[in-house]
C-alpha positions as CSV (number, residue, x, y, z in Angstrom):
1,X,-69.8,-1.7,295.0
2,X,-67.0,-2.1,293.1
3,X,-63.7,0.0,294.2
4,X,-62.9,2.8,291.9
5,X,-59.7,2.2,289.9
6,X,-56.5,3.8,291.4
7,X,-55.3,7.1,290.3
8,X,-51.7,7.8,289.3
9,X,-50.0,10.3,292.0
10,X,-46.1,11.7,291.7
11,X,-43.9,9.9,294.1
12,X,-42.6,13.1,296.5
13,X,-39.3,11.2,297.3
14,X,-38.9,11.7,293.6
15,X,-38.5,8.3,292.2
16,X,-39.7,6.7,289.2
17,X,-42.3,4.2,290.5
18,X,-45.6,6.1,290.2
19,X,-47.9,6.4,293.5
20,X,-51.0,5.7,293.5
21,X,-54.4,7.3,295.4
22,X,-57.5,5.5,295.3
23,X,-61.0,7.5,295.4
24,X,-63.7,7.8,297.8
25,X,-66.3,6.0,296.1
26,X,-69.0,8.9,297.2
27,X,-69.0,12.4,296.7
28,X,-67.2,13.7,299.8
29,X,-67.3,17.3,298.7
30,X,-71.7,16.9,299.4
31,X,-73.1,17.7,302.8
32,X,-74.2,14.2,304.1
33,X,-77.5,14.1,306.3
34,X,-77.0,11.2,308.7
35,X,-79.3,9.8,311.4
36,X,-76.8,6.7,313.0
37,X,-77.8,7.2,316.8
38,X,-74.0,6.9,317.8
39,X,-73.4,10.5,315.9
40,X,-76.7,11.6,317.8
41,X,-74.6,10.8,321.1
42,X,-72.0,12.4,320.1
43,X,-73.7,15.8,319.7
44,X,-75.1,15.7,322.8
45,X,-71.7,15.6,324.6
46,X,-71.5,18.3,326.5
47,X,-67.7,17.8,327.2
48,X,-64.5,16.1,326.4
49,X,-64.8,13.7,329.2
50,X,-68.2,13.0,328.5
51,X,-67.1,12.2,325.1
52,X,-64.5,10.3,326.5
53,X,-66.6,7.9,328.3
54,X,-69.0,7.5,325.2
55,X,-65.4,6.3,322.8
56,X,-64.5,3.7,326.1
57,X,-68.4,2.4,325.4
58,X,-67.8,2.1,322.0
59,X,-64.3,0.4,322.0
60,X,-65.5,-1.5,324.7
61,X,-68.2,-3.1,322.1
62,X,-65.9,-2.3,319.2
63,X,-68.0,-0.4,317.7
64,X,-65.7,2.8,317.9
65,X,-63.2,1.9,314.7
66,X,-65.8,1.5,312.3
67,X,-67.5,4.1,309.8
68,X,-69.6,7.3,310.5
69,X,-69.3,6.8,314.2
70,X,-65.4,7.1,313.9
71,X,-65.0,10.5,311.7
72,X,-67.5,11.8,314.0
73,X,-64.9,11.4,317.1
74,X,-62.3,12.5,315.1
75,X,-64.0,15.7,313.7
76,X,-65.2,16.3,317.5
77,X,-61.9,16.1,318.4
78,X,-59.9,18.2,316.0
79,X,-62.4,20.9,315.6
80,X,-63.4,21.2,319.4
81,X,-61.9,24.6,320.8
82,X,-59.5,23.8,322.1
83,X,-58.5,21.3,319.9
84,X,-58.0,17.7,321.1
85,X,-55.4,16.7,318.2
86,X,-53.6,13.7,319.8
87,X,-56.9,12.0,320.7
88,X,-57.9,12.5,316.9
89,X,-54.4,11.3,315.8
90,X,-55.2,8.0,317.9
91,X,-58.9,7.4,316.5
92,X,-57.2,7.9,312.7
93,X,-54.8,5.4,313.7
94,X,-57.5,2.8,314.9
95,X,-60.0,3.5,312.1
96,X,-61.0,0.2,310.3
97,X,-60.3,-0.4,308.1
98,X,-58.4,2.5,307.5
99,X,-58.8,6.3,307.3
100,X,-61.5,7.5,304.8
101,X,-60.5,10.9,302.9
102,X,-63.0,12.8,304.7
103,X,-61.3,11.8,308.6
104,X,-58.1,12.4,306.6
105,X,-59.1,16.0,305.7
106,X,-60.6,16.9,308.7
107,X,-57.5,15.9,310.6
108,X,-55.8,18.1,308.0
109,X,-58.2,20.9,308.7
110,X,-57.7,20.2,312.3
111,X,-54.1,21.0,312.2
112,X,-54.7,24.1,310.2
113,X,-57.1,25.5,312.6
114,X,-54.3,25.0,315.6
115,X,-51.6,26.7,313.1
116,X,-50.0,23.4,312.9
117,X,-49.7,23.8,309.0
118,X,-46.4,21.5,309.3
119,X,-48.6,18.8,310.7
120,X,-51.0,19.0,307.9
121,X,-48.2,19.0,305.1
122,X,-46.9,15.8,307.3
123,X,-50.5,14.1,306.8
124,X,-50.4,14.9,302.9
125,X,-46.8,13.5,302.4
126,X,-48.4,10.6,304.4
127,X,-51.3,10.2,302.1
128,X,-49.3,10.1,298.9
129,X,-46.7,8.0,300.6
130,X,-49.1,5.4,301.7
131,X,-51.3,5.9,298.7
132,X,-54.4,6.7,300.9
133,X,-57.8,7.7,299.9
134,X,-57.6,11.4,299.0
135,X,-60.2,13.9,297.5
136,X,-60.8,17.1,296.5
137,X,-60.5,18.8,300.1
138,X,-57.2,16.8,300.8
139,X,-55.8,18.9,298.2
140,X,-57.7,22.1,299.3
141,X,-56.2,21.8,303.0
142,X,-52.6,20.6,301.7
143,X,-52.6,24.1,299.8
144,X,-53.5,26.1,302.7
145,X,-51.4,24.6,304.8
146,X,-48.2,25.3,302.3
147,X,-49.6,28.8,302.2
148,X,-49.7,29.0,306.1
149,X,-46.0,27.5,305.9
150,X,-44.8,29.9,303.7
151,X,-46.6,32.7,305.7
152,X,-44.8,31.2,308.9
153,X,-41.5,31.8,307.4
154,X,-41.7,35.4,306.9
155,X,-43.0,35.4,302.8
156,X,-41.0,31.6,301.9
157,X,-41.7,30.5,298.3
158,X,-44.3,29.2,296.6
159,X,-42.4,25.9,296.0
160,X,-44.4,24.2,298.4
161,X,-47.8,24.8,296.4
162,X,-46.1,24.0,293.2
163,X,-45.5,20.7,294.5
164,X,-49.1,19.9,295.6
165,X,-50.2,21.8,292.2
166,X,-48.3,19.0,290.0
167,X,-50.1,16.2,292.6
168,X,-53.2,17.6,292.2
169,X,-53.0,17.9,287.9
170,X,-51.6,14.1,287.8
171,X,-54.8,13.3,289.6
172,X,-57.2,15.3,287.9
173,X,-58.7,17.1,290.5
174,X,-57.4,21.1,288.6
175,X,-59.7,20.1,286.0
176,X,-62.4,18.2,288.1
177,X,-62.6,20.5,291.6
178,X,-63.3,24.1,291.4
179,X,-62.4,24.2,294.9
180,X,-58.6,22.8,294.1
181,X,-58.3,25.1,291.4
182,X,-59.5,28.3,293.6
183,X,-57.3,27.3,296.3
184,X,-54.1,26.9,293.8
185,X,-54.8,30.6,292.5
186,X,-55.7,32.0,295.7
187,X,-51.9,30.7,296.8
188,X,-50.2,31.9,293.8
189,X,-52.6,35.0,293.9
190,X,-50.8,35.7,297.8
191,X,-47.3,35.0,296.8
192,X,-47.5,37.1,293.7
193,X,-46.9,35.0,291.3
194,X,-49.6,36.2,289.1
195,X,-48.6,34.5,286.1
196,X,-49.0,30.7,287.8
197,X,-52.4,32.0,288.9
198,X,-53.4,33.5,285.7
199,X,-52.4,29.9,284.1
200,X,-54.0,27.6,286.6
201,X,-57.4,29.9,286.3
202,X,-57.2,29.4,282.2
203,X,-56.8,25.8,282.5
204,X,-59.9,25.7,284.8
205,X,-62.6,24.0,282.6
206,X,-65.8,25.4,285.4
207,X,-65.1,28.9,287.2
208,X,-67.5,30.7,289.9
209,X,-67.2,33.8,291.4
210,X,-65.1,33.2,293.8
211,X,-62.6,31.9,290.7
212,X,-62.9,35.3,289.5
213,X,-62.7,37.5,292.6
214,X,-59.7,35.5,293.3
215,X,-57.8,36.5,290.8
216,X,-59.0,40.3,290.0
217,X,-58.5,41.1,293.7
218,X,-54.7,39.5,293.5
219,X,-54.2,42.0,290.3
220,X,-55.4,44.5,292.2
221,X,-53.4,43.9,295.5
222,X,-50.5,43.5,293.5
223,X,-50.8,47.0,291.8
224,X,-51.6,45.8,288.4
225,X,-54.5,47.6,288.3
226,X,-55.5,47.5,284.3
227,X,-54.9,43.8,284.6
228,X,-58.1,43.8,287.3
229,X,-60.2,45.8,285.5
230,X,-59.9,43.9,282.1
231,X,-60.7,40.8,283.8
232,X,-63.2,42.5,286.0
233,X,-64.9,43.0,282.7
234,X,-64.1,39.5,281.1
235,X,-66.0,38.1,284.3
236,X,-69.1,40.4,283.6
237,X,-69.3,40.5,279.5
238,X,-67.9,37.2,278.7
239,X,-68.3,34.9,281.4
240,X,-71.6,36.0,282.5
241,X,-71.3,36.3,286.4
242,X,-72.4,38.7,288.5
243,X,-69.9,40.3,291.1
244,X,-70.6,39.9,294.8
245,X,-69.3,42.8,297.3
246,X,-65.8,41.3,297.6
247,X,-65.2,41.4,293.9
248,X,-66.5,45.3,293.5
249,X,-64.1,46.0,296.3
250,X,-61.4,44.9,294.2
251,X,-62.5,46.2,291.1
252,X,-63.2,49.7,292.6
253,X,-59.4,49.5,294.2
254,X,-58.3,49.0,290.7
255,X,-60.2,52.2,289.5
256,X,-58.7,54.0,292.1
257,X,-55.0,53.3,291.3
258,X,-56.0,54.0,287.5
259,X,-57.8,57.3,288.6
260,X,-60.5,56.5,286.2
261,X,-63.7,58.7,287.7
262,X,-65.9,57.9,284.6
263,X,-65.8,54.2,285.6
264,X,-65.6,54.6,289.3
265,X,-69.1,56.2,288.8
266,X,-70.4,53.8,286.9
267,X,-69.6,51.4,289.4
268,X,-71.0,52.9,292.2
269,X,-73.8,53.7,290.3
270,X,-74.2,49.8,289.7
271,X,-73.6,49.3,293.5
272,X,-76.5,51.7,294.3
273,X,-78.7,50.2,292.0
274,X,-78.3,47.2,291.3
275,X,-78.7,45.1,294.4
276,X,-75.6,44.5,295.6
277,X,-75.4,43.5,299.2
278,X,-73.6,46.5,300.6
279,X,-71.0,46.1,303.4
280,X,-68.8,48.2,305.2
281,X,-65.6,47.1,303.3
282,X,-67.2,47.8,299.7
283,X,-68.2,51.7,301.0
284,X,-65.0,52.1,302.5
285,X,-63.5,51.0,298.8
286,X,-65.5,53.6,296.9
287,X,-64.4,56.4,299.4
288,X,-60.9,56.0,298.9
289,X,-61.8,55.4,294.8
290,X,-63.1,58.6,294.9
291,X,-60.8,60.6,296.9
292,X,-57.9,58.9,294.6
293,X,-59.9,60.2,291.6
294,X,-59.8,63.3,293.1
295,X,-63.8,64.2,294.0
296,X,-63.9,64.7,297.2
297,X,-67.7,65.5,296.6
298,X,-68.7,62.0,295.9
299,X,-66.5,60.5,298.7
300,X,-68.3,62.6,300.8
301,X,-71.6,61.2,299.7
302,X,-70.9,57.8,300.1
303,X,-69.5,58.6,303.4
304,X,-72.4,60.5,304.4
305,X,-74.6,57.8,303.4
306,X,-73.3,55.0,305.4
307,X,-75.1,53.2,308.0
308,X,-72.5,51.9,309.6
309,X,-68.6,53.4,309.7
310,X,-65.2,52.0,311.2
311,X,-62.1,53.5,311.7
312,X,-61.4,53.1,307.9
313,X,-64.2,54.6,306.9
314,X,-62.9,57.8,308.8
315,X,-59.6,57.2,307.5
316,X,-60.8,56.5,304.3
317,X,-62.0,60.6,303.7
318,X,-59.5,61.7,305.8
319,X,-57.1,60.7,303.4
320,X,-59.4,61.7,300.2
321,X,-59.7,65.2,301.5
322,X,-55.7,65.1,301.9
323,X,-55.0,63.9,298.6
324,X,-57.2,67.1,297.2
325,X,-55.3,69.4,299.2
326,X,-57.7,70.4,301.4
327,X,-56.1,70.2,304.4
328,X,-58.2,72.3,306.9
329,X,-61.3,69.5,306.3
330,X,-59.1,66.6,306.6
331,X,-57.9,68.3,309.9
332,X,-61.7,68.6,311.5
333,X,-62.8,65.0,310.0
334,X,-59.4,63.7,311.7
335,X,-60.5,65.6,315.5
336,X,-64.1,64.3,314.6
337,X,-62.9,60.8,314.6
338,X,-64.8,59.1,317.5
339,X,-61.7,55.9,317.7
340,X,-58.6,56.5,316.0
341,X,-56.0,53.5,315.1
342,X,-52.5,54.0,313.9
343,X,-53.8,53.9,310.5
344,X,-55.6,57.0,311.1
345,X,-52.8,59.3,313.1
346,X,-50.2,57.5,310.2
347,X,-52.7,59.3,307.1
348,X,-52.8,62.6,308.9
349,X,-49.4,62.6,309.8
350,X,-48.6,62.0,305.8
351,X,-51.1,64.5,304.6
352,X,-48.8,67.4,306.5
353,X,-45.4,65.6,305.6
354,X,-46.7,65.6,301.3
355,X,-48.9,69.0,301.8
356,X,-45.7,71.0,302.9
357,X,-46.4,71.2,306.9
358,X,-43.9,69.2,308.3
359,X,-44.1,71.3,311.6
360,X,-47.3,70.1,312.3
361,X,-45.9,66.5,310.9
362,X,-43.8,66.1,313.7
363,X,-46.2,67.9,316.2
364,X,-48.8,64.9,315.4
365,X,-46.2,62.3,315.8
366,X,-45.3,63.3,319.2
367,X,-48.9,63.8,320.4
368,X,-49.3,60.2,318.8
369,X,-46.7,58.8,321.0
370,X,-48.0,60.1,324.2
371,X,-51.5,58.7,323.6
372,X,-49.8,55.4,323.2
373,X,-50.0,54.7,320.2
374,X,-46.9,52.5,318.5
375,X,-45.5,54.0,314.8
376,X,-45.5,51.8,311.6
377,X,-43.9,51.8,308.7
378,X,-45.7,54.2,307.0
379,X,-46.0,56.3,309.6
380,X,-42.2,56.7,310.2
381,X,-41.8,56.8,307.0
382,X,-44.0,60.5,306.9
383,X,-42.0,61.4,310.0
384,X,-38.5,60.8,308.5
385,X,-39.4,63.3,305.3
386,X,-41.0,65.5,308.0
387,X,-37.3,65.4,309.4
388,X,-35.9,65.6,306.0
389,X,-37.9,68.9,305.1
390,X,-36.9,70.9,308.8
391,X,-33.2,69.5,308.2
392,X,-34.4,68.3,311.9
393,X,-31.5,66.0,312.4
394,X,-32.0,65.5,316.1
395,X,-35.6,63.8,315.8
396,X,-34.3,61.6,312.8
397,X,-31.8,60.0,314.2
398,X,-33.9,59.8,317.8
399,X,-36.4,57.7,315.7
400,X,-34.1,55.5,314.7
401,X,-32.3,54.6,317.3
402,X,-35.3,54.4,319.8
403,X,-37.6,52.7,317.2
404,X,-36.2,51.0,314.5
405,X,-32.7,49.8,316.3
406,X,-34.3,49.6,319.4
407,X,-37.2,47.4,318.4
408,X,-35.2,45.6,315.9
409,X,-37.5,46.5,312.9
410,X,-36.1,45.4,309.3
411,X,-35.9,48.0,306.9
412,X,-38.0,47.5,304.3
413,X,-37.2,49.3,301.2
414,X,-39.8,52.5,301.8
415,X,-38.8,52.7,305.0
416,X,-34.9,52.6,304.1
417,X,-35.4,54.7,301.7
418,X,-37.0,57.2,304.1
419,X,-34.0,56.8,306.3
420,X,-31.1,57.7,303.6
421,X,-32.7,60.3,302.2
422,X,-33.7,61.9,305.8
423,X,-29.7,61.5,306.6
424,X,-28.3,62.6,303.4
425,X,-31.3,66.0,303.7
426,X,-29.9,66.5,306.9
427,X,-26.0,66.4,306.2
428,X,-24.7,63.2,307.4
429,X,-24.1,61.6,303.9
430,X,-21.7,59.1,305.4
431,X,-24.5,57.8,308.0
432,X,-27.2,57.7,304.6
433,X,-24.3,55.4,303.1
434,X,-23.8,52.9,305.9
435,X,-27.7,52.8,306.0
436,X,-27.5,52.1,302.8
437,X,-25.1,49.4,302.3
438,X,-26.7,47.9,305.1
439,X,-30.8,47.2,303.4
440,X,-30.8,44.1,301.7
441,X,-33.4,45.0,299.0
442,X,-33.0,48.1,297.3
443,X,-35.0,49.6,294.2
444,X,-34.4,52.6,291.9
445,X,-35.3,54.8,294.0
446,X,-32.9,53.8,296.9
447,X,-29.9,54.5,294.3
448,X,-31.7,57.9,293.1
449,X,-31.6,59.2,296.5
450,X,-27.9,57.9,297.2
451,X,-26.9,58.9,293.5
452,X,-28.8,62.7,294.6
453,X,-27.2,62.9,297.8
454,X,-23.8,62.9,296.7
455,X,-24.3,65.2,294.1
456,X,-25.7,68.0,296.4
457,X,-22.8,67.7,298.7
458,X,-20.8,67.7,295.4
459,X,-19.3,63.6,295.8
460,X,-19.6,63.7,291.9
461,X,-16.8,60.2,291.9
462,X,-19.2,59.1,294.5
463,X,-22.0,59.4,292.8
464,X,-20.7,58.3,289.3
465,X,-19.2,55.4,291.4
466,X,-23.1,54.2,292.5
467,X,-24.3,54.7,288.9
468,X,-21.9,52.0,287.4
469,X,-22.4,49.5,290.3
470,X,-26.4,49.9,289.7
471,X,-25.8,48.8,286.0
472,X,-24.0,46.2,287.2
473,X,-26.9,45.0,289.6
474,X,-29.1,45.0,286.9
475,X,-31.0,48.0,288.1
476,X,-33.0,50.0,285.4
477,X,-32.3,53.7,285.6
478,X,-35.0,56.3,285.6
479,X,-35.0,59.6,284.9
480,X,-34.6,60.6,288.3
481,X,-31.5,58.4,288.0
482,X,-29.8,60.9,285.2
483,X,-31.0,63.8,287.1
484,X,-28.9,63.4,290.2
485,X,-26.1,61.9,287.8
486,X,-26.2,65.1,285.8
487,X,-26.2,67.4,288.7
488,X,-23.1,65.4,289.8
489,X,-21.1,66.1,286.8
490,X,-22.3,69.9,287.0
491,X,-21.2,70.5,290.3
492,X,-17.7,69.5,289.6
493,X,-17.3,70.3,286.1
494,X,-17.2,66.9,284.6
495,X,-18.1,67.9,281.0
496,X,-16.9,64.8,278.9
497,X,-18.8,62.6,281.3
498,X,-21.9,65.0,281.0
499,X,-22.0,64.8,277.5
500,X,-21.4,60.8,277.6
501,X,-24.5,59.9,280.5
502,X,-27.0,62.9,278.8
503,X,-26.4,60.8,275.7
504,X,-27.0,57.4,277.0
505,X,-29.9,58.6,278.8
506,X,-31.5,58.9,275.6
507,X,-29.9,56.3,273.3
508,X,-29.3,53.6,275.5
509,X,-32.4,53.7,278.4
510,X,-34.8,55.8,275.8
511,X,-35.6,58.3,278.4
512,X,-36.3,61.5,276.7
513,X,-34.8,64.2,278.7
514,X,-37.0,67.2,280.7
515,X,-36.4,70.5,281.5
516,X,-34.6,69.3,284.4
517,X,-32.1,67.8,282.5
518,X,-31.6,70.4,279.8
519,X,-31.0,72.9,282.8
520,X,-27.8,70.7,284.4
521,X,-26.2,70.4,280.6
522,X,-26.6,74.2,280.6
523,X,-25.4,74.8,283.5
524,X,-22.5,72.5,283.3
525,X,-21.6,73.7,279.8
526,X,-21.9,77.4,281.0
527,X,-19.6,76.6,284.5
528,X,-16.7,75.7,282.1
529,X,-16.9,78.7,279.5
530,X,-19.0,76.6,277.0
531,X,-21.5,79.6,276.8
532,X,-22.0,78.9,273.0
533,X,-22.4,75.4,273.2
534,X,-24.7,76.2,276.0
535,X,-27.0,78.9,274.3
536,X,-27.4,76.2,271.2
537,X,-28.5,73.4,274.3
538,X,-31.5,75.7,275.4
539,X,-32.0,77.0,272.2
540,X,-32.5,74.0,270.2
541,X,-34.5,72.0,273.5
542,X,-37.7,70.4,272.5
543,X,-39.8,72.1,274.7
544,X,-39.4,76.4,275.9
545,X,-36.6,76.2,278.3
546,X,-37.7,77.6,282.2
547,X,-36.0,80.6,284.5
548,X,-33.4,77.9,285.8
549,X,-32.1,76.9,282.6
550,X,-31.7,80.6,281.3
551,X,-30.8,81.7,284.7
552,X,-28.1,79.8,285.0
553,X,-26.9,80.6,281.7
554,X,-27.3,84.2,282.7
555,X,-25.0,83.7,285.7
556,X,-22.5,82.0,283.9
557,X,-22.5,84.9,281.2
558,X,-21.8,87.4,284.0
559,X,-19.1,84.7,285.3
560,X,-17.2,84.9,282.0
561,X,-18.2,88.1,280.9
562,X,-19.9,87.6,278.2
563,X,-22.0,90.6,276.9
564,X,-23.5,89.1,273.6
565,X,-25.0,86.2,274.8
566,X,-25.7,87.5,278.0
567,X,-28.0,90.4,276.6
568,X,-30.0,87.2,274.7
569,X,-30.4,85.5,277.9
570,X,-31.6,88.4,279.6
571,X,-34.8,89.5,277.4
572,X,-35.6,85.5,277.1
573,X,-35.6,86.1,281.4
574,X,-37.5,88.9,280.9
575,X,-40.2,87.0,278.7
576,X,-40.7,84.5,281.5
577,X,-41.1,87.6,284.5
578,X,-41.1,91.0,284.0
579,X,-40.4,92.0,287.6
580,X,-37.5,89.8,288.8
581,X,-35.3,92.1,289.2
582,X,-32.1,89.3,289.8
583,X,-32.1,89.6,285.8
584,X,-31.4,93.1,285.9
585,X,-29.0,92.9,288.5
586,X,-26.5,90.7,286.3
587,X,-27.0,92.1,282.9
588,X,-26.0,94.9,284.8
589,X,-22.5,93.6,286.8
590,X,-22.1,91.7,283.0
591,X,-22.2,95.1,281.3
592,X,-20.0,97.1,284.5
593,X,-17.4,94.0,284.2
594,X,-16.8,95.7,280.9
595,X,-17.0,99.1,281.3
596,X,-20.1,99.5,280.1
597,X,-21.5,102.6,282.2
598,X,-24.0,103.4,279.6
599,X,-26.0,100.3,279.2
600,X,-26.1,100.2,282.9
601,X,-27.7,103.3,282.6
602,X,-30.1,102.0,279.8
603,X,-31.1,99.1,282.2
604,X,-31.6,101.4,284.8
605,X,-34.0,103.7,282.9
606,X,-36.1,100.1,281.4
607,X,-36.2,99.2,285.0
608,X,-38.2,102.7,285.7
609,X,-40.3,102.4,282.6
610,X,-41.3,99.0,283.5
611,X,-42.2,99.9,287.0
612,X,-39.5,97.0,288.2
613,X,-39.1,97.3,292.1
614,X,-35.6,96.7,293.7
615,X,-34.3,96.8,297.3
616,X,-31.7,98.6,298.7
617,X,-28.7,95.6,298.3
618,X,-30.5,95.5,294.4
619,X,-29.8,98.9,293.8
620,X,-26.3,98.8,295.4
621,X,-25.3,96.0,292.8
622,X,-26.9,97.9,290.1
623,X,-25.6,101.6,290.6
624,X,-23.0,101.2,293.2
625,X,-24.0,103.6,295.1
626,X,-27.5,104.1,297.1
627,X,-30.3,104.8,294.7
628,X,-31.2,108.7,295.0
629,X,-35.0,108.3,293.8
630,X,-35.8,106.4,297.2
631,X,-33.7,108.5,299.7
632,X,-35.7,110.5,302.2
């Protein structure tokens, strides 16, 4: 047979002169079945000296260099557990005439299965170097092996596939191998660049499922949840395939995230019906869709229905009945559990921390860490706004030191953010600051809850201080952002600068202001004596201005004495609630700060018509003197 025609390869020590590959001249990709009685020796080799003996035989009569007999030691030897890697090494040395690209992936594969991805890239440099025979595997293994480098160093890039990606286009194998191309977009798939797997799946002339699933499940991993579902349904409507179980899991994830019940029904309902092979992960998937989507009902079915459960399949409703609120079933599925992981104690622990029972938070964390069970990440990350919401101090910084410092754990962003805001909540701003100079990622909402802190414990330069540098870091702002920036310039009065950030909130960063941010203008144009400026703010707000925007107007009326718009203030107050009798209380020091004895009296009289109830320090304020109708 003629030798197929060499294939141009890029030279990876970069110079001009074109490498070369030549081809296997059979399919290696097919399952070969072989009857040469040497391999039939082989697989009754009970053990590596035995097999040892047989290669002396065959060396001996030279017969152990020379076709199927030679892969078949090598493939013994660098798939054997454990694996026998420097005896392979030696018999893809000796082959003759030379290593054949299936013994040069399977020493490849070899390497990967001892963790040895180095080793494998090594062998691929080697094969382009040395212009050795090379198919589609080579490629598949060199790409796993890049992604088990990149893994190795904690995340690394994706420049390692992007290398083997331009090898594997200048030899055809993207458009020939559908394994290449599924390997190139699981990589880019993992190291989220989504747009590099998007493109090498486009450019793919013959998809399968596993093409598909590759890609919708790295949309949904990555969060971009509509981008799953549309090409969940490209794969179904337009390319005709029918999902297996591991692309439903990903598709129902994406449902989840959307909160789309309609279609999360529809799916299970296609699950349930149609034939699909169901597994543990898929049910598990379509639990937590439904408790995201908030029916608990359904979750429960499928849970209730399932053959088989793990530890995430208890975690699973735990956390469905959590994020409904229902707390008391979440509590008995959670003592129910027959194994619990830290997954499970770390969902409990967050449904008290986000359902307001931080007490019982940090009374689940301890009883965690006497059964011996080591935190995470999300798990201290509950804890610490456990901490944050007692002001518990103490226990914050006892976490910290004993497991973050102690254990030298890196502070992710969720978990730093966790940690300055737990600081700040508690009152040592100057601790949340360090902490936070210290992280070396940092999103919007690490400046937010820096940017907050200060304002609370009225660091308005602060505060205004972190705003600038997050422009300058290139940081988008939110409207969490302006909140805390606005509350800043409240506290201390900064009125010019008010006026200046409420405006570019809106002209600049086209964030439409809320309530929230209509009530810190007010109040900070009513702290300085703006009260008309002030009245036309709430009065001309998009939407009906709430008790803390009027209230505070209110207060600063009685501040500055100002019966007119003060009495306005007061019946928009009363609009909102009838029965707080706080209104009533400073329309009536307004009026007495003026000498107005009879409209006290007036309020007084519309407070007993009205049936409005007030204490004994309420009536103090209002009359001065104890009130005579609730003596003895």
């Amino acid at each position: 047979m003629a030798p197929t025609p060499p294939v141009p390869l890029p030279n990876p020590a970069g110079s001009a002169a074109a490498a070369v590959l030549p081809r296997p001249a059979w399919n290696t990709n097919r399952n070969l079945v072989v009857t040469h009685p040497l391999l039939s020796l082989l697989e009754s080799c009970a053990s590596f000296r035995r097999l040892l003996q047989l290669h002396a035989l065959l060396t001996v009569t030279g017969l152990a260099g020379n076709g199927f007999p030679a892969f078949g030691f090598l493939a013994f030897c660098a798939l054997s557990t454990p694996p026998r890697l420097a005896h392979a090494a030696a018999i893809l040395a000796r082959a003759s005439p030379g290593p054949n690209a299936y013994m040069l992936g399977t020493m490849m594969r070899g390497f990967l299965r001892a963790r040895l991805p180095a080793r494998a890239l090594g062998l691929f440099r080697r094969v382009v170097r040395d212009r050795l025979p090379a198919d589609a595997r080579t490629f598949v293994f060199a790409v796993k092996a890049a992604a088990a480098a990149a893994e190795s160093e904690h995340g690394g890039t994706p420049s390692g596939g992007e290398a083997i990606h331009c090898a594997a286009l200048k030899c055809g194998f993207v458009g020939e191998s559908v394994l290449v191309g599924n390997a190139l977009v699981h990589f880019y798939a993992n190291h989220k660049s989504l747009d590099d797997a998007g493109k090498v799946f486009d450019e793919m002339p013959e998809r399968d499922v596993v093409s598909w699933t590759t890609l919708v499940d790295g949309y949904a991993r990555a969060g971009l949840a509509d981008e799953a579902w549309r090409l969940f349904c490209r794969m179904v409507v337009v390319g005709g395939m029918r999902p297996n179980a591991v692309t439903l899991v990903a598709a129902v994830s994406a449902i989840g995230q959307m909160g789309l019940l309609a279609f999360g029904i529809m799916l299970h309902k296609y699950v349930t019906e149609g034939g699909v092979a169901r597994s543990v992960n898929l049910d598990n998937a379509l639990v937590d869709m439904f408790g995201k989507c908030g029916c608990v009902r359904y979750a429960r079915e499928v849970f209730d229905g399932m053959e088989v459960k793990d530890v995430y399949s208890w975690t699973s409703m735990v956390n469905a009945y959590a994020k409904c609120g229902d707390l008391e079933s979440a509590e008995q599925l959670f003592k129910d559990m027959p194994r619990r992981n830290v997954v499970s104690w770390s969902c409990m622990i967050a449904a008290y921390s986000q359902l307001n029972q931080p007490e019982e938070a940090v009374w689940l964390f301890r009883e965690m860490i006497a059964a011996g069970v080591d935190p995470i990440d999300a798990t201290l990350v509950s804890v610490l706004s456990a901490c944050a919401q007692l002001g518990c101090l103490d226990l914050g910084r006892w976490i910290y030191e004993n497991y973050i410092v102690s254990n030298k754990i890196g502070l992710t962003v969720n978990l730093g953010n966790a940690l300055i805001d737990m600081f700040a909540k508690c009152g040592d701003v100057g601790e949340a600051s360090k902490l936070f100079d210290e992280m070396a990622e940092r999103n919007v909402v690490s400046w937010n809850t820096m940017i907050m802190a200060h304002a609370v414990h009225g660091q308005s330069e602060e505060a205004i201080r972190l705003f600038e540098q997050l422009k300058g870091e290139n940081i988008v702002p939110d409207q969490i952002t302006f909140l805390g920036l606005l509350a800043s310039c409240s506290h201390s009065g900064l009125v010019s600068e008010g006026r200046r950030y409420f405006k570019e909130m809106e002209m600049f960063y086209r964030i439409e202001p809320r309530v929230e941010h209509y009530a810190c203008m007010i109040d900070l144009l009513g702290k300085v004596g703006l009260l008309e400026e002030a009245f036309e703010v709430a009065r001309g707000m998009p939407m009906e201005a709430d008790e803390a925007g009027w209230g505070a107007l209110l207060n600063a009326c009685r501040m500055h004495g100002n019966v007119e718009i003060g009495a306005c203030v007061a019946d928009k107050l009363v609009e909102l609630d009838p029965s707080d009798s706080g209104i009533y209380v400073l329309m009536s020091q307004i009026y007495a700060s003026k000498n107005k004895w009879d409209q006290v009296k007036m309020l007084r009289m519309t407070m007993r018509d009205r049936g409005t109830v007030l204490d004994g320090i309420a009536t103090e304020l209002l009359l001065g003197e104890p009130d005579p109708l609730q003596s003895p």
